[in-house]
DRENTI-833643 format. One line per 5 residues: number of its first residue (from 1); their letters; for each residue z, x, y of C-alpha. Coordinates in steps of 0.001 Angstrom, whole numbers, plus 524288, in hexadecimal, padded with zeros to 5 digits. Layout:
! DRENTI-833643
NUM = A = Z X Y; ...
//
This chain:
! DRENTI-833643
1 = XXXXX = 7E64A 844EA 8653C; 7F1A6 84BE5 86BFF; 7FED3 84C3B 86566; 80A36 84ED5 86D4F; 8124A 85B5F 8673E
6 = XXXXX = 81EF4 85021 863AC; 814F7 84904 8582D; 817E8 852FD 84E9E; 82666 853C0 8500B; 82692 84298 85121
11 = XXXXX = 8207A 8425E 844ED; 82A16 84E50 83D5A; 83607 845F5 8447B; 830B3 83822 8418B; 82DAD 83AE9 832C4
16 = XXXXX = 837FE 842BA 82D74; 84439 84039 835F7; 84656 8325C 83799; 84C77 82DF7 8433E; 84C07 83AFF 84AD5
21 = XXXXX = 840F6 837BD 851FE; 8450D 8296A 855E6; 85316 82E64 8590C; 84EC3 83A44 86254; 84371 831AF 86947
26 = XXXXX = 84F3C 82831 86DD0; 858D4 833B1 8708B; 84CD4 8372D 87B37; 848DF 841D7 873CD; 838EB 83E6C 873A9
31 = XXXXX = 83187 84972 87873; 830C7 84FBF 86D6B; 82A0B 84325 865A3; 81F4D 83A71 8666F; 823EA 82CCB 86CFA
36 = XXXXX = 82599 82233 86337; 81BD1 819D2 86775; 8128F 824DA 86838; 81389 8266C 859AB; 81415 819E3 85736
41 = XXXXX = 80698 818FF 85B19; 8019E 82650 853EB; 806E0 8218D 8488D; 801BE 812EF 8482B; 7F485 81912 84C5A
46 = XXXXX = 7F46E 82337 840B1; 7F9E1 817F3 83632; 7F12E 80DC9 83B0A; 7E362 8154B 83C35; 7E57F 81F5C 8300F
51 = XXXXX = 7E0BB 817D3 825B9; 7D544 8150B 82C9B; 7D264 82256 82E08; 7D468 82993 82037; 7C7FF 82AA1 817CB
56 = XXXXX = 7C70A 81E64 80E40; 7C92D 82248 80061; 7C451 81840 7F5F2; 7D00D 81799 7EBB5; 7CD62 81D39 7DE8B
61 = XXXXX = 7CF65 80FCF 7D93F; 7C4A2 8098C 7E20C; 7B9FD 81180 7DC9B; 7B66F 80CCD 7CF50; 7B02C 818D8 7C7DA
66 = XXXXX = 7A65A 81538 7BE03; 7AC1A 815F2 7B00E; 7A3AF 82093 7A7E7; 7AB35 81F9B 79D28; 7B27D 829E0 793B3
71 = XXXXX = 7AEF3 83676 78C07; 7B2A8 83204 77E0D; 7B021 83C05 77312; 7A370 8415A 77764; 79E6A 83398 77D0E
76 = XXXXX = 79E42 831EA 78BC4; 79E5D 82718 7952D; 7A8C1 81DF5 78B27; 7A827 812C6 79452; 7ACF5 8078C 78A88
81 = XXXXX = 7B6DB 80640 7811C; 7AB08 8008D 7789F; 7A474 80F38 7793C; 7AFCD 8134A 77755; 7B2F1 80D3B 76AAF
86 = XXXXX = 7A535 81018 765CD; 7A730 81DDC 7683A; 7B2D1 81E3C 760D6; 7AAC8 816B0 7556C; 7A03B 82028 754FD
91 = XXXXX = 7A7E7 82C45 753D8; 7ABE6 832E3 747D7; 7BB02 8304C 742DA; 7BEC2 83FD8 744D2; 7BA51 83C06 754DA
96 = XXXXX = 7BEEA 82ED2 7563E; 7C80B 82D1D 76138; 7D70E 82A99 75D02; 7DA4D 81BCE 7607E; 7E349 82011 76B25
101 = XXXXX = 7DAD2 82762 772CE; 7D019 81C2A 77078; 7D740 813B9 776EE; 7DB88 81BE4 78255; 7CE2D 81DEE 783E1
106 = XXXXX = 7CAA1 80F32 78308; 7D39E 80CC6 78E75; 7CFB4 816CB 79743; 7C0FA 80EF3 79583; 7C882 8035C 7980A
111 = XXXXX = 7CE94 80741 7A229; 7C263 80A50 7A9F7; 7BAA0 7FED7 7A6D4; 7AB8C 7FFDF 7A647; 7A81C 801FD 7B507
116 = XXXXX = 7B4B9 80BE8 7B599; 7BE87 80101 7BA9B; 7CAAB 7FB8B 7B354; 7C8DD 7F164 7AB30; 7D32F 7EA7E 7AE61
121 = XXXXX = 7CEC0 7E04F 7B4FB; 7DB0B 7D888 7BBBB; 7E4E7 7DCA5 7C638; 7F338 7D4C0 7C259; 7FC3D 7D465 7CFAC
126 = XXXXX = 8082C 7CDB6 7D0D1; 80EAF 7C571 7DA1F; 81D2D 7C032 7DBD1; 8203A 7B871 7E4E2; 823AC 7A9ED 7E083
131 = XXXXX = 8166A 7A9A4 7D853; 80FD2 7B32A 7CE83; 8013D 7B7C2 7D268; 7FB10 7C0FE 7C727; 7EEA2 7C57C 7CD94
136 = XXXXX = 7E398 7C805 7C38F; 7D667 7C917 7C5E5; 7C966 7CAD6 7BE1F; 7BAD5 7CBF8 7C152; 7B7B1 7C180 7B8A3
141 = XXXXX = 7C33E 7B826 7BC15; 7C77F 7BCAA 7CA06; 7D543 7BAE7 7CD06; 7E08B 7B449 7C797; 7EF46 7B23A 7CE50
146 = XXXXX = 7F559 7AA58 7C51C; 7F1B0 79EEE 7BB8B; 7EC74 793E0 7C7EB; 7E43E 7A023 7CE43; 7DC20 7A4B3 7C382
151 = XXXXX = 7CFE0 7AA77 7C263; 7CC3A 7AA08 7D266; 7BF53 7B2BB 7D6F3; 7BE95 7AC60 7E3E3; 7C709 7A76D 7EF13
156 = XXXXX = 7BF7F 799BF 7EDC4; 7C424 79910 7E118; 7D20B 79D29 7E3FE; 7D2D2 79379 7EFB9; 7CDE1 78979 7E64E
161 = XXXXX = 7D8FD 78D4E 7DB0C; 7E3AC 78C57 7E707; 7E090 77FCF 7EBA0; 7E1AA 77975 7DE2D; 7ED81 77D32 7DB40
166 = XXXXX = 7FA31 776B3 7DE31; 80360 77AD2 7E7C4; 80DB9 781B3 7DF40; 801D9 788E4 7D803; 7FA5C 78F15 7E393
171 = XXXXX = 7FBF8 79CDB 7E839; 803BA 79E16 7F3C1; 80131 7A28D 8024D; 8040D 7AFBC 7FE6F; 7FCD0 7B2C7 7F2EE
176 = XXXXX = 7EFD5 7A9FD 7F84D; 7EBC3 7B164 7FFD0; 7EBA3 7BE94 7F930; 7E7CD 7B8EA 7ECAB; 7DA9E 7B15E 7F44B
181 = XXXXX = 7D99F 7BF45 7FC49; 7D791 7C805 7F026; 7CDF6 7BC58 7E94B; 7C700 7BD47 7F6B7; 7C607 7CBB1 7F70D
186 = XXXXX = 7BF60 7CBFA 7E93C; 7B650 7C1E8 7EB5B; 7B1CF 7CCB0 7F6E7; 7B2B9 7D6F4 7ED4F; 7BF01 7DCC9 7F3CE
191 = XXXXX = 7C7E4 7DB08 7EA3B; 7CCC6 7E71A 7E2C0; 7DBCF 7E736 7DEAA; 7DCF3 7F738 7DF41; 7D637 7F82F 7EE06
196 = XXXXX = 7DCD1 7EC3F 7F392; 7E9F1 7F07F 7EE63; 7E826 7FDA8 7F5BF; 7E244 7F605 8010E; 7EFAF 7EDA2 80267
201 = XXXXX = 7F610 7F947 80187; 7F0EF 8030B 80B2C; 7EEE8 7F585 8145D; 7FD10 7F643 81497; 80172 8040D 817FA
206 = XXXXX = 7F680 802DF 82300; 7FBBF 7F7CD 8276E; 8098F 7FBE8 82979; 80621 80429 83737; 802AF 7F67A 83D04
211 = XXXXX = 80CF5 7EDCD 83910; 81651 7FA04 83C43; 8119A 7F86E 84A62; 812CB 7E9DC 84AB7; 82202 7EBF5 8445A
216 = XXXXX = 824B0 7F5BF 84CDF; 82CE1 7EC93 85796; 83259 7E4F2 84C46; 8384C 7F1CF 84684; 83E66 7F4B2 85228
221 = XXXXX = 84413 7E72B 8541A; 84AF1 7E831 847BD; 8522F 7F4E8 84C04; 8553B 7EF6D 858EC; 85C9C 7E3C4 85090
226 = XXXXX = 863F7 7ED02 8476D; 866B5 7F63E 8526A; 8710F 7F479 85ED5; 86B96 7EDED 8690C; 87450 7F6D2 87354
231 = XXXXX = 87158 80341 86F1A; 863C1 802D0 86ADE; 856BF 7FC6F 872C7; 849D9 7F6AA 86B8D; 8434A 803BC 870C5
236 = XXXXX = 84BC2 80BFD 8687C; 84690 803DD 85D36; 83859 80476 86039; 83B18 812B6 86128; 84092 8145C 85298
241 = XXXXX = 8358E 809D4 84ECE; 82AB1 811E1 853B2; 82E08 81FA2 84F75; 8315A 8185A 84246; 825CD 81099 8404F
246 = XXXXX = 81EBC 81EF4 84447; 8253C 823BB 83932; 81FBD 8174B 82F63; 814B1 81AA0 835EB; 8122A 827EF 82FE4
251 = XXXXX = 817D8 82513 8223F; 80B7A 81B18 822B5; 802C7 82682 827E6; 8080A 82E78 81D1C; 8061C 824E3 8126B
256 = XXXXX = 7F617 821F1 81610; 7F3D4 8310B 817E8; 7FA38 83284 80926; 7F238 826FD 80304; 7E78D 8290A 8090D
261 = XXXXX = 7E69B 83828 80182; 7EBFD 8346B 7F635; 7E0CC 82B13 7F54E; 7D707 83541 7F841; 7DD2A 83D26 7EC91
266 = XXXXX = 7DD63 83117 7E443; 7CE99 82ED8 7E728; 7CAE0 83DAB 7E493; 7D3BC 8401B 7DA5D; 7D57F 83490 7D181
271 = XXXXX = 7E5E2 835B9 7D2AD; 7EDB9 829E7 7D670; 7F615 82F6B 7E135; 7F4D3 82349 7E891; 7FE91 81CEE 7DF5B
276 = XXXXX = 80738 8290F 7DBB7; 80944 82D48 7EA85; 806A4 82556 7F25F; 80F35 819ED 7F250; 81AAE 82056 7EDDA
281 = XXXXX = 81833 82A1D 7FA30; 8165B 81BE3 800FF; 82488 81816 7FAF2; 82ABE 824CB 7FE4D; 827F4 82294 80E08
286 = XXXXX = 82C42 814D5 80CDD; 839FD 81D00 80967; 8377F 82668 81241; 83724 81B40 81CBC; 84295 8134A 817F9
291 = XXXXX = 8491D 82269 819CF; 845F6 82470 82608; 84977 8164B 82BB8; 85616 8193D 826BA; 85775 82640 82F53
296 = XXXXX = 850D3 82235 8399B; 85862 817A1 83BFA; 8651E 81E95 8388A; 86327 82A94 84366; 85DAF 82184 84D34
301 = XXXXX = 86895 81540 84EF6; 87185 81F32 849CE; 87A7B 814D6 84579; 88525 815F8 83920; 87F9E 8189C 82BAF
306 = XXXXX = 88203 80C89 82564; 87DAF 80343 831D8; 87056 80DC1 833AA; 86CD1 80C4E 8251B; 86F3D 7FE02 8239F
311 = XXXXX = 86870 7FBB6 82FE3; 85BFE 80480 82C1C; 85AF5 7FFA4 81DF8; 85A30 7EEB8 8230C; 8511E 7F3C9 82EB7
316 = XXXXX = 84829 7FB52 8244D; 84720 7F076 81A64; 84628 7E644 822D9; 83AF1 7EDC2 82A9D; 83550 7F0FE 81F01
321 = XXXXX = 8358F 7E2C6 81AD1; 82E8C 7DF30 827D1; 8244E 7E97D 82823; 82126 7E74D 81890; 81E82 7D8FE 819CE
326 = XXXXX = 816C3 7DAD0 826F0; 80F33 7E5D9 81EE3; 80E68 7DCE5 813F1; 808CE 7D160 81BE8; 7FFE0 7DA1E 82288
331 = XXXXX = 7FA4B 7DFBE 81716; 7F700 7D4E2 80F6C; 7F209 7CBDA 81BC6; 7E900 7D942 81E84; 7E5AC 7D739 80F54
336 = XXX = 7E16B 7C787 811C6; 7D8C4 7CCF8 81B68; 7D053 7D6B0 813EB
//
């Protein structure tokens, strides 16, 4: 595919000074960059189709290694903390392991389990919001919310538990749902707390390029309201909405491209960088965003400091607001549907 020679400069101007590019294109000055729309449309078609295009990874924590055990003064493949402790019998008292570094070893075995996984066997999660839900779940028991949804291992069961109870004890609309979803998904063998967590979470950032396009006229609405009527038009609005939204556009780009390698390391190199990069890199363009709004805005409407900033920090909020619970509500009904 062709480029035109005004990409590379767009995406210098767009990224690093905010504004410039939005100010200049409605000054006339647009030769020099590619049309909003235009980029729109690149950008939408790189956020959208990406993930589906990257090599799949299996995270480190989906592939359960099996335990061989521990090297334990001259005896391999310590798989038990009962070997264990019979090794430490059988040895003589000038070799016998010092009781703190028995029991460091002891939960190191623990911690891996017999097949290699953690022995803990129950996920706790939290919910506030009128009522308290502590999600706990066992192979032997299956799940339990709180003390009228105990010990649940299918949805029959859990339909059964909700219809018995009386109206101030059931679970309500929201939590339903999601709690009969995850029952669902392991009665199909689905259900893994470490992969769905992930899964809700990259089902999110690749969901934002879609219900970015479907804000897009919404966005621009709200700057037409806050904004004179005389002096500006709804196309100068779509025009800073577009080459904004471009920008959003490419932090999201960035932010796949970044998790997507770190994962690869993680995989080949046992390290967590995930965790340790990135979501704080994920926090640090949310800033960079909230930044750049702030300029944008400012060298665009060029308006007085104190009206520009008060101005840009209700439209960011309350756009943020919008786009979080639209996110939100798209995430989780994308969730009900797996």
């Amino acid at each position: 595919m062709h480029y035109d020679s005004g990409f590379w400069k767009t995406m210098r101007t767009l990224l690093f000074k905010p504004g410039r590019i939005i100010r200049d294109y409605l000054d006339g000055k647009r030769k020099t960059y590619m049309p909003p729309v235009k980029l729109y449309i690149f950008m939408s078609f790189v956020a959208f189709f990406l993930p589906h295009v990257l090599p799949s990874f299996s995270d480190k924590d989906d592939v359960v290694k099996e335990f061989q055990g521990i090297e334990v003064a001259g005896y391999e493949n310590v798989s038990s903390v009962e070997k264990l402790d019979s090794i430490q019998n059988i040895l003589p008292e000038n070799e016998k392991l010092d009781s703190l570094e028995l029991e460091i070893l002891r939960s190191i075995i623990k911690s891996r389990g017999k097949n290699g996984e953690s022995t803990t066997d129950k996920d706790e999660i939290t919910f506030k919001s009128g009522n308290k839900y502590e999600l706990k779940r066992t192979d032997e028991e299956g799940f339990t919310f709180n003390e009228d949804y105990k010990n649940i291992k299918t949805t029959v069961a859990f339909d059964s538990i909700h219809e018995s109870l009386s109206r101030d004890k059931k679970m309500n609309r929201f939590y339903r749902p999601m709690a009969r979803k995850l029952i669902e998904l392991d009665e199909r063998g689905l259900y893994d707390e470490h992969k769905l967590s992930r899964e809700f979470e990259n089902t999110f950032i690749h969901n934002l390029p879609k219900v970015l396009f479907f804000y897009l006229p919404v966005f621009a609405f709200l700057l037409w309201l806050f904004h004179s009527k005389k002096k500006w038009l709804y196309y100068d609005h779509g025009i800073f909405t577009l080459y904004y939204f471009s920008f959003l556009l490419i932090l999201t780009v960035v932010n796949i491209l970044l998790n997507w390698m770190l994962l690869v390391i993680d995989n080949y190199m046992a390290t967590d960088l995930t965790n340790y990069i990135g979501f704080p890199f994920f926090l640090l363009t949310f800033g960079y965003a909230f930044f750049y709004f702030f300029r944008s805005h400012s060298r665009v409407y060029q308006e007085r400091k104190l009206i520009s900033r008060t101005k840009s920090f209700l439209l960011f909020w309350l756009n943020t607001l919008f786009v979080m619970l639209i996110l939100s509500g798209y995430t989780i009904l994308t969730f009900m549907l797996i």
